[in-house]
Chimera marker file (.cmm) of the C-alpha trace (Angstrom):
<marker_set name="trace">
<marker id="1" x="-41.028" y="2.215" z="-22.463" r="1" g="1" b="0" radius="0.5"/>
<marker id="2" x="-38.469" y="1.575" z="-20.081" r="1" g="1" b="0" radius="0.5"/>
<marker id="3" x="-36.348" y="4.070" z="-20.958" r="1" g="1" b="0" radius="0.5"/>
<marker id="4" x="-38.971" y="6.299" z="-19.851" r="1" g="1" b="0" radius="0.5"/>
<marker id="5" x="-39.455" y="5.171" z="-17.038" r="1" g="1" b="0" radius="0.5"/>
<marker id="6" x="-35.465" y="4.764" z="-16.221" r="1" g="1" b="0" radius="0.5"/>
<marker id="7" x="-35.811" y="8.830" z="-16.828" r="1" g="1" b="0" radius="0.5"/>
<marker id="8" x="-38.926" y="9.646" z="-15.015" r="1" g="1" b="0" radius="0.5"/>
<marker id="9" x="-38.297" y="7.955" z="-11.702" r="1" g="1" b="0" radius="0.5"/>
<marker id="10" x="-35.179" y="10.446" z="-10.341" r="1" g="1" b="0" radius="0.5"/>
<marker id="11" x="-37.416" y="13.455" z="-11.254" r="1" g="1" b="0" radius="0.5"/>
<marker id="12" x="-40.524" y="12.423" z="-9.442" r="1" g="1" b="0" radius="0.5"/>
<marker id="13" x="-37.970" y="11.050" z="-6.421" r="1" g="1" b="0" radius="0.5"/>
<marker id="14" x="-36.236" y="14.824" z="-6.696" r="1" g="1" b="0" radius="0.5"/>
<marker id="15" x="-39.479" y="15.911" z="-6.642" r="1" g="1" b="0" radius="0.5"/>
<marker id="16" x="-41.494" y="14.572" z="-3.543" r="1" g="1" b="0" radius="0.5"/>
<marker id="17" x="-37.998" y="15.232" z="-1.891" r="1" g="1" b="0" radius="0.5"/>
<marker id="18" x="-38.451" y="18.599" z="-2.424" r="1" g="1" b="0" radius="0.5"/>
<marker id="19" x="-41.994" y="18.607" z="-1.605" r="1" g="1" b="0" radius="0.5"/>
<marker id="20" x="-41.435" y="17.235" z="2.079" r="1" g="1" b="0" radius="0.5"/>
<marker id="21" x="-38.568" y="19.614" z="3.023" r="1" g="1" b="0" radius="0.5"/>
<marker id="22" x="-40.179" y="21.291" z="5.435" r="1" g="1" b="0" radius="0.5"/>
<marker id="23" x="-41.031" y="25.071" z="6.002" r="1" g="1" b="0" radius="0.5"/>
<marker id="24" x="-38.083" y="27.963" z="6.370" r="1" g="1" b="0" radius="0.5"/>
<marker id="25" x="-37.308" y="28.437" z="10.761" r="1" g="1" b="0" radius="0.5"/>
<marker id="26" x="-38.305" y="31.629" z="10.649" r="1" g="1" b="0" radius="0.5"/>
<marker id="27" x="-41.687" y="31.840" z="9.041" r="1" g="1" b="0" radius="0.5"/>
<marker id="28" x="-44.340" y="32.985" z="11.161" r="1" g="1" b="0" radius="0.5"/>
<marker id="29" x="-47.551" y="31.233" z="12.038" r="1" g="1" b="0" radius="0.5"/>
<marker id="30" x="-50.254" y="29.713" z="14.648" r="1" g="1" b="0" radius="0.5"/>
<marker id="31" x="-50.912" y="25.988" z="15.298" r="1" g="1" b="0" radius="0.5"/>
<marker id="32" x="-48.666" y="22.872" z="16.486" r="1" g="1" b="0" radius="0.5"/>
<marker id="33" x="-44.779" y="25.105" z="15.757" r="1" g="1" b="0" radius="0.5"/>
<marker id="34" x="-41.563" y="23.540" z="17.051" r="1" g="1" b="0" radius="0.5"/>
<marker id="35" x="-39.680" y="26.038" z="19.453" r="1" g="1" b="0" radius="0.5"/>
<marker id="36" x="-37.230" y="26.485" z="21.634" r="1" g="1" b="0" radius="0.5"/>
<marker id="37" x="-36.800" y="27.805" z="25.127" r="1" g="1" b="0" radius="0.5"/>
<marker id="38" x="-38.704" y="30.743" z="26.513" r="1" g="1" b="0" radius="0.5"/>
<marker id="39" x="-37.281" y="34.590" z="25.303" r="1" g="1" b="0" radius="0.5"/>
<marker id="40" x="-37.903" y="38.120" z="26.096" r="1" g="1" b="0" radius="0.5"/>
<marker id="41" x="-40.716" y="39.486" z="24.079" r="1" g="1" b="0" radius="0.5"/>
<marker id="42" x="-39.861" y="43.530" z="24.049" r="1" g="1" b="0" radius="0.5"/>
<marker id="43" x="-42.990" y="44.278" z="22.476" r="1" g="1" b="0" radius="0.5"/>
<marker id="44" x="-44.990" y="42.918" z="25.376" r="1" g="1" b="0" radius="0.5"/>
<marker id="45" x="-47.619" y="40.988" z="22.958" r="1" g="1" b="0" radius="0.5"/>
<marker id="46" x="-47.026" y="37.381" z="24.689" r="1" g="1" b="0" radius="0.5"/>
<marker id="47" x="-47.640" y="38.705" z="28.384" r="1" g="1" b="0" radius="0.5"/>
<marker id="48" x="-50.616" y="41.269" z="27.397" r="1" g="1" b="0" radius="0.5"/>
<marker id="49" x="-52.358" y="37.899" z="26.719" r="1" g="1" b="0" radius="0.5"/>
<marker id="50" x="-51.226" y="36.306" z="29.675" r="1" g="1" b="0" radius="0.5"/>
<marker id="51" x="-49.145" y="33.826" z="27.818" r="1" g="1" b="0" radius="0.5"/>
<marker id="52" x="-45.372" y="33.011" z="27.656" r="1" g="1" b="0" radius="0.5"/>
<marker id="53" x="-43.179" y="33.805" z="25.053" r="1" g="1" b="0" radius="0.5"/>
<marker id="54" x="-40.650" y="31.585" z="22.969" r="1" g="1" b="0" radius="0.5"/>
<marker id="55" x="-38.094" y="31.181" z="19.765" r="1" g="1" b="0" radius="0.5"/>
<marker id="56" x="-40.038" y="29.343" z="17.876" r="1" g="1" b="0" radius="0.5"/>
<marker id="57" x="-40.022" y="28.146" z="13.958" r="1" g="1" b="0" radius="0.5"/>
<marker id="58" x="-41.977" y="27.338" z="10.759" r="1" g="1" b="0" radius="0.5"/>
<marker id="59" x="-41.109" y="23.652" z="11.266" r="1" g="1" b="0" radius="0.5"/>
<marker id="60" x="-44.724" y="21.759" z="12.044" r="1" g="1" b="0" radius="0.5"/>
<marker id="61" x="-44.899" y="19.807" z="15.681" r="1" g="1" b="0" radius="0.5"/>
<marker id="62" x="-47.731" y="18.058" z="14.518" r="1" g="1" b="0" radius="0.5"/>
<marker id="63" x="-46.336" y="16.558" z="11.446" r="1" g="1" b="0" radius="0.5"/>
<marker id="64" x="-44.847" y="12.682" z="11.866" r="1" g="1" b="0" radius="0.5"/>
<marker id="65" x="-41.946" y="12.666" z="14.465" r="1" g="1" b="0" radius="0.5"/>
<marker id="66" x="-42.768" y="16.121" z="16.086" r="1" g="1" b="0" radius="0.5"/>
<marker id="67" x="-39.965" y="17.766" z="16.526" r="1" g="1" b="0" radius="0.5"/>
<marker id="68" x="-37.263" y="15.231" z="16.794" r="1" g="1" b="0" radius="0.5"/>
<marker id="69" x="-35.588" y="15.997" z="14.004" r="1" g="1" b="0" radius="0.5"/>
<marker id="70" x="-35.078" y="19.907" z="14.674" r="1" g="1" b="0" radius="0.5"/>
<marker id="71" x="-32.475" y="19.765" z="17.436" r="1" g="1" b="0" radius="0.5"/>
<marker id="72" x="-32.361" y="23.621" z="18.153" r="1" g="1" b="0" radius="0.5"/>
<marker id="73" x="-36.105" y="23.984" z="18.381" r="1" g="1" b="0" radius="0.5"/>
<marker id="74" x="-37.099" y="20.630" z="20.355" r="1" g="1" b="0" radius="0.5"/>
<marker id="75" x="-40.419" y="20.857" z="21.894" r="1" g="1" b="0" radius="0.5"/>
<marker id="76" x="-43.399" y="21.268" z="20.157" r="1" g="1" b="0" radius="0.5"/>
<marker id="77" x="-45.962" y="24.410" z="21.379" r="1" g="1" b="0" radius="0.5"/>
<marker id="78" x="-49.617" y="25.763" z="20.388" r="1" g="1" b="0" radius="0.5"/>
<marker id="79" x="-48.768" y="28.975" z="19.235" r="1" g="1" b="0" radius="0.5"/>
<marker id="80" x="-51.708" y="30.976" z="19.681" r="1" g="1" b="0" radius="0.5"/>
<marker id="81" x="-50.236" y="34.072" z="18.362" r="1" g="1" b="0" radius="0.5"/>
<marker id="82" x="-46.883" y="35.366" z="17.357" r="1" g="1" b="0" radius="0.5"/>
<marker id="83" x="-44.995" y="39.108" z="17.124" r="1" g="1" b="0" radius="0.5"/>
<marker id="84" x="-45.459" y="40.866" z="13.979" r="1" g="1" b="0" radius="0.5"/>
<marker id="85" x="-42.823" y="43.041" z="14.218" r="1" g="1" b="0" radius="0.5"/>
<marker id="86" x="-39.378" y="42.925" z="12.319" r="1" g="1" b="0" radius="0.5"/>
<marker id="87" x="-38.011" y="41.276" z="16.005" r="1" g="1" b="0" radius="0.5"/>
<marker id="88" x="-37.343" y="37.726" z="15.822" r="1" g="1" b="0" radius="0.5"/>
<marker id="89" x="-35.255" y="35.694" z="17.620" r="1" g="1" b="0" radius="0.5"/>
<marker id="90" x="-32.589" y="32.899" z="16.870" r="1" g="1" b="0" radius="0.5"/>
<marker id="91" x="-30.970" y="29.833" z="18.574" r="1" g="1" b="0" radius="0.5"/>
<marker id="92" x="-27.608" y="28.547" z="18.388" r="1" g="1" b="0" radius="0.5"/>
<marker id="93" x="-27.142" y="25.969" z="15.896" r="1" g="1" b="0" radius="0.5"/>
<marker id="94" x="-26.552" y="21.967" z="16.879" r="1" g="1" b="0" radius="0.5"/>
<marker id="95" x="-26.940" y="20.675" z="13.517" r="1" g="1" b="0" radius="0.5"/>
<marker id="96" x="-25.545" y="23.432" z="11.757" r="1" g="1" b="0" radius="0.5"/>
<marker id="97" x="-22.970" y="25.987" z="12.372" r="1" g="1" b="0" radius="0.5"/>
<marker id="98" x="-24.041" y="29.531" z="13.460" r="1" g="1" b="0" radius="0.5"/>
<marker id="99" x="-27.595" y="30.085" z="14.327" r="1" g="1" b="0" radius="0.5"/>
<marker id="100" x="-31.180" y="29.475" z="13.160" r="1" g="1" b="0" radius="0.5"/>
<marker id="101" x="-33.503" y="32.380" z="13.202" r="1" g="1" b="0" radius="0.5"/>
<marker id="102" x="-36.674" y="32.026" z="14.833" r="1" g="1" b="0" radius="0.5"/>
<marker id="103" x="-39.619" y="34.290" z="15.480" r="1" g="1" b="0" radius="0.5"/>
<marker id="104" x="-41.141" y="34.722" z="18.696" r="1" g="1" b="0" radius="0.5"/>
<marker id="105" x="-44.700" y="32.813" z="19.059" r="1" g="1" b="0" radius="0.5"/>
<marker id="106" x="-46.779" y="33.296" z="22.223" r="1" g="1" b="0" radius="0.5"/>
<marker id="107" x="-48.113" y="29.932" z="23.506" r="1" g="1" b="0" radius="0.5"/>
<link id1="1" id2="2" r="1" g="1" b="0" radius="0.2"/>
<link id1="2" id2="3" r="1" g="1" b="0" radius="0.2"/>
<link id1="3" id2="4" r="1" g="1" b="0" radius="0.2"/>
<link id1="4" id2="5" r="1" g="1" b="0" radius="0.2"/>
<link id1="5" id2="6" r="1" g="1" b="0" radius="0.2"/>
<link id1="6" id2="7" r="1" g="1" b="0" radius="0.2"/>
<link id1="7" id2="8" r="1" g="1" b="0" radius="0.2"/>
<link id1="8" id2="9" r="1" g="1" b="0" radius="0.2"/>
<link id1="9" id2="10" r="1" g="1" b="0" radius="0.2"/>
<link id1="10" id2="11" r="1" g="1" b="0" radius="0.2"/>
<link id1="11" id2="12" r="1" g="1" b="0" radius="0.2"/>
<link id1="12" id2="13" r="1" g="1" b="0" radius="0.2"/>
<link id1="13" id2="14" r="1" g="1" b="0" radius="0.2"/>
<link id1="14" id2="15" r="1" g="1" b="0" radius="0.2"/>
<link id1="15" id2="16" r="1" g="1" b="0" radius="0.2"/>
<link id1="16" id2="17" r="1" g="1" b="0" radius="0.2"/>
<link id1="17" id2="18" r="1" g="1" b="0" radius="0.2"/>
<link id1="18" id2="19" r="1" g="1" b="0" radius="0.2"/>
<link id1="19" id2="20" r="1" g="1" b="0" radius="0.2"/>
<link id1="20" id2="21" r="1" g="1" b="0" radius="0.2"/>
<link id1="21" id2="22" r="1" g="1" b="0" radius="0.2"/>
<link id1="22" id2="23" r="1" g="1" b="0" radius="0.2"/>
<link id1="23" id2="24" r="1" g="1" b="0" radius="0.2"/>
<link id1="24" id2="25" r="1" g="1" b="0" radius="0.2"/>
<link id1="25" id2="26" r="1" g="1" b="0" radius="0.2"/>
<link id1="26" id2="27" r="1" g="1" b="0" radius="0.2"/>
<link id1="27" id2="28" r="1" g="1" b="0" radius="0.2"/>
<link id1="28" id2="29" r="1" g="1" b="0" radius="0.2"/>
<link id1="29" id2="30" r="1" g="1" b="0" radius="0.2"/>
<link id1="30" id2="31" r="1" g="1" b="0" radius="0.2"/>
<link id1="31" id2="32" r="1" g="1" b="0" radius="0.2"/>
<link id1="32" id2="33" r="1" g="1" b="0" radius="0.2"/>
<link id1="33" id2="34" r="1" g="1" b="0" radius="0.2"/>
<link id1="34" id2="35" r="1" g="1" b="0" radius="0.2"/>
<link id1="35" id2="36" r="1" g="1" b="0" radius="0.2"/>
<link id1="36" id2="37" r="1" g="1" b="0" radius="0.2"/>
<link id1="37" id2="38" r="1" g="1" b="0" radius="0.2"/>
<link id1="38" id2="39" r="1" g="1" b="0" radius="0.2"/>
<link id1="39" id2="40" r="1" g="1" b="0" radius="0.2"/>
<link id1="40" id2="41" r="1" g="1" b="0" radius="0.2"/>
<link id1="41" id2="42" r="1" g="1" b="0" radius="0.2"/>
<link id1="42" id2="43" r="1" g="1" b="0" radius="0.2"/>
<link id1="43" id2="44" r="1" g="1" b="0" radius="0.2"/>
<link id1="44" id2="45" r="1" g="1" b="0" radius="0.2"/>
<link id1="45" id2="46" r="1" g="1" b="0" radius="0.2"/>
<link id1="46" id2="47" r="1" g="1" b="0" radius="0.2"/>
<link id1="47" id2="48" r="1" g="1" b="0" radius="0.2"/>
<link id1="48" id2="49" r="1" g="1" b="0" radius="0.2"/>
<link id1="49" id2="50" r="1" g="1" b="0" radius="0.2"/>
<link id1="50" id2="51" r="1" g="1" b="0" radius="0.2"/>
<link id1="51" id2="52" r="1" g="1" b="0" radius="0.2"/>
<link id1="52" id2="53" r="1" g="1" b="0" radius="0.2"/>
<link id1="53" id2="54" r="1" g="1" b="0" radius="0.2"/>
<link id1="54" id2="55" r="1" g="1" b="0" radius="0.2"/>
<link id1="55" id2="56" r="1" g="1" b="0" radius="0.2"/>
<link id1="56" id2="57" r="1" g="1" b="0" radius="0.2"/>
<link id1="57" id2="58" r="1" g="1" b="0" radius="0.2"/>
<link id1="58" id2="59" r="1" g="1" b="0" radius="0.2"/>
<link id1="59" id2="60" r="1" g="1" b="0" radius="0.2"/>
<link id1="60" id2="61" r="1" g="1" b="0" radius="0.2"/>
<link id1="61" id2="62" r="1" g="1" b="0" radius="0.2"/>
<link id1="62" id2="63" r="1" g="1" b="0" radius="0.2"/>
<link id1="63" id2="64" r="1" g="1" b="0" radius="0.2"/>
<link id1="64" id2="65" r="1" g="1" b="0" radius="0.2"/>
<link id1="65" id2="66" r="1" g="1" b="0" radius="0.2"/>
<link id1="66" id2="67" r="1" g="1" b="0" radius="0.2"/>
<link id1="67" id2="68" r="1" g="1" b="0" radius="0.2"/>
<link id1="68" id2="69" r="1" g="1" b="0" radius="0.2"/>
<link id1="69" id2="70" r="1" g="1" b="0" radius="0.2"/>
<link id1="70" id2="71" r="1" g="1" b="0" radius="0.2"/>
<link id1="71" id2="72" r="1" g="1" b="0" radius="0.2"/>
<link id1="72" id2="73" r="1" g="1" b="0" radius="0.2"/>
<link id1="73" id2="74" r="1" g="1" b="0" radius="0.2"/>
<link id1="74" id2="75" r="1" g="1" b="0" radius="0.2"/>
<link id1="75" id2="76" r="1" g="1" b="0" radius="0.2"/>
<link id1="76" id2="77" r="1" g="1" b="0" radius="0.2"/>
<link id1="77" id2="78" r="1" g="1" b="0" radius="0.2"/>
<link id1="78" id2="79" r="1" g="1" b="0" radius="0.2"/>
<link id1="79" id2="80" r="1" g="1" b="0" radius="0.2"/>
<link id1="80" id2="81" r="1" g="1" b="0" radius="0.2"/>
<link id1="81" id2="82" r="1" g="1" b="0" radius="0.2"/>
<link id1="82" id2="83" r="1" g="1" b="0" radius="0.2"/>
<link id1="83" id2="84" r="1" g="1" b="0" radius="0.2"/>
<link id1="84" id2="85" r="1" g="1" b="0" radius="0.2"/>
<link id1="85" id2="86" r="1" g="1" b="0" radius="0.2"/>
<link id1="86" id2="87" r="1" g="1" b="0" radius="0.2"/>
<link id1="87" id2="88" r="1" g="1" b="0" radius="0.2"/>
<link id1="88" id2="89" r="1" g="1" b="0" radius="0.2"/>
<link id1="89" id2="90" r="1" g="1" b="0" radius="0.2"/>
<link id1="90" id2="91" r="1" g="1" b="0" radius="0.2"/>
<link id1="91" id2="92" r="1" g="1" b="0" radius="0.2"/>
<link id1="92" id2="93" r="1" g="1" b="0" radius="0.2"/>
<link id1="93" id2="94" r="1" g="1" b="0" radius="0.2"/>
<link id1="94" id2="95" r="1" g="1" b="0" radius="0.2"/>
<link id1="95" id2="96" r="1" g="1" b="0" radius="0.2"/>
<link id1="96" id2="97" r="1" g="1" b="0" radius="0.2"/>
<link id1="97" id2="98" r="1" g="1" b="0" radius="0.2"/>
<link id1="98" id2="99" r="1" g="1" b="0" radius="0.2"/>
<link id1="99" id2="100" r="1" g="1" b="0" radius="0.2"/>
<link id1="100" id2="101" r="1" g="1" b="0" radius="0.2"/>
<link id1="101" id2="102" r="1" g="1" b="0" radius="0.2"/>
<link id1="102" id2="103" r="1" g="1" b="0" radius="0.2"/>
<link id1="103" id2="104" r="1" g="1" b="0" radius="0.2"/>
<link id1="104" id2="105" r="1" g="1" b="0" radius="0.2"/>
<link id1="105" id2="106" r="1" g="1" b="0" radius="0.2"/>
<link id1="106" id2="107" r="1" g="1" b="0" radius="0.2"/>
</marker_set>
């Protein structure tokens, strides 16, 4: 029995480590996103709604910690809608060398 257990324990560790990472920067979507500074939207979607426009990522602001562990998207935003078009954006990496992509959310 305890051999089993000596085997089981890494997997399910690997596993809810695995299970936390959270979602790729550049994934689209609505809701509590972290993002970074403001950018130019060319297709006009952000501003035909009256709202700003920003790089923003996947990564959830709402989640424990907010956005304090994503150093190149720091602040958390209410994306209320995002460009669907093949233009994204990207920041300059702190963490990691060369850049993150992004996509550009409208909050």
């Amino acid at each position: 029995m305890h051999a089993s257990t000596v085997l089981f324990a890494p997997v399910a560790l690997l596993a809810g480590l695995a299970a936390a990472r959270p979602a790729d920067s550049d994934v689209p979507d609505t809701g509590l996103r972290c993002c970074a500074g403001g950018t130019s939207d060319p297709s006009e979607l952000c501003s035909s709604l009256g709202l700003n426009s920003f790089c923003c990522s996947g990564f959830d602001a709402g989640r424990k910690g907010g956005c304090d562990d994503f150093a190149e998207f720091p602040t958390g935003r209410n994306i209320l809608d995002f460009v669907r078009s093949n233009t994204g954006c990207s920041v300059p990496g702190i963490k990691v060398s060369g850049t993150l992509p992004g996509f550009i959310g409208c909050a």
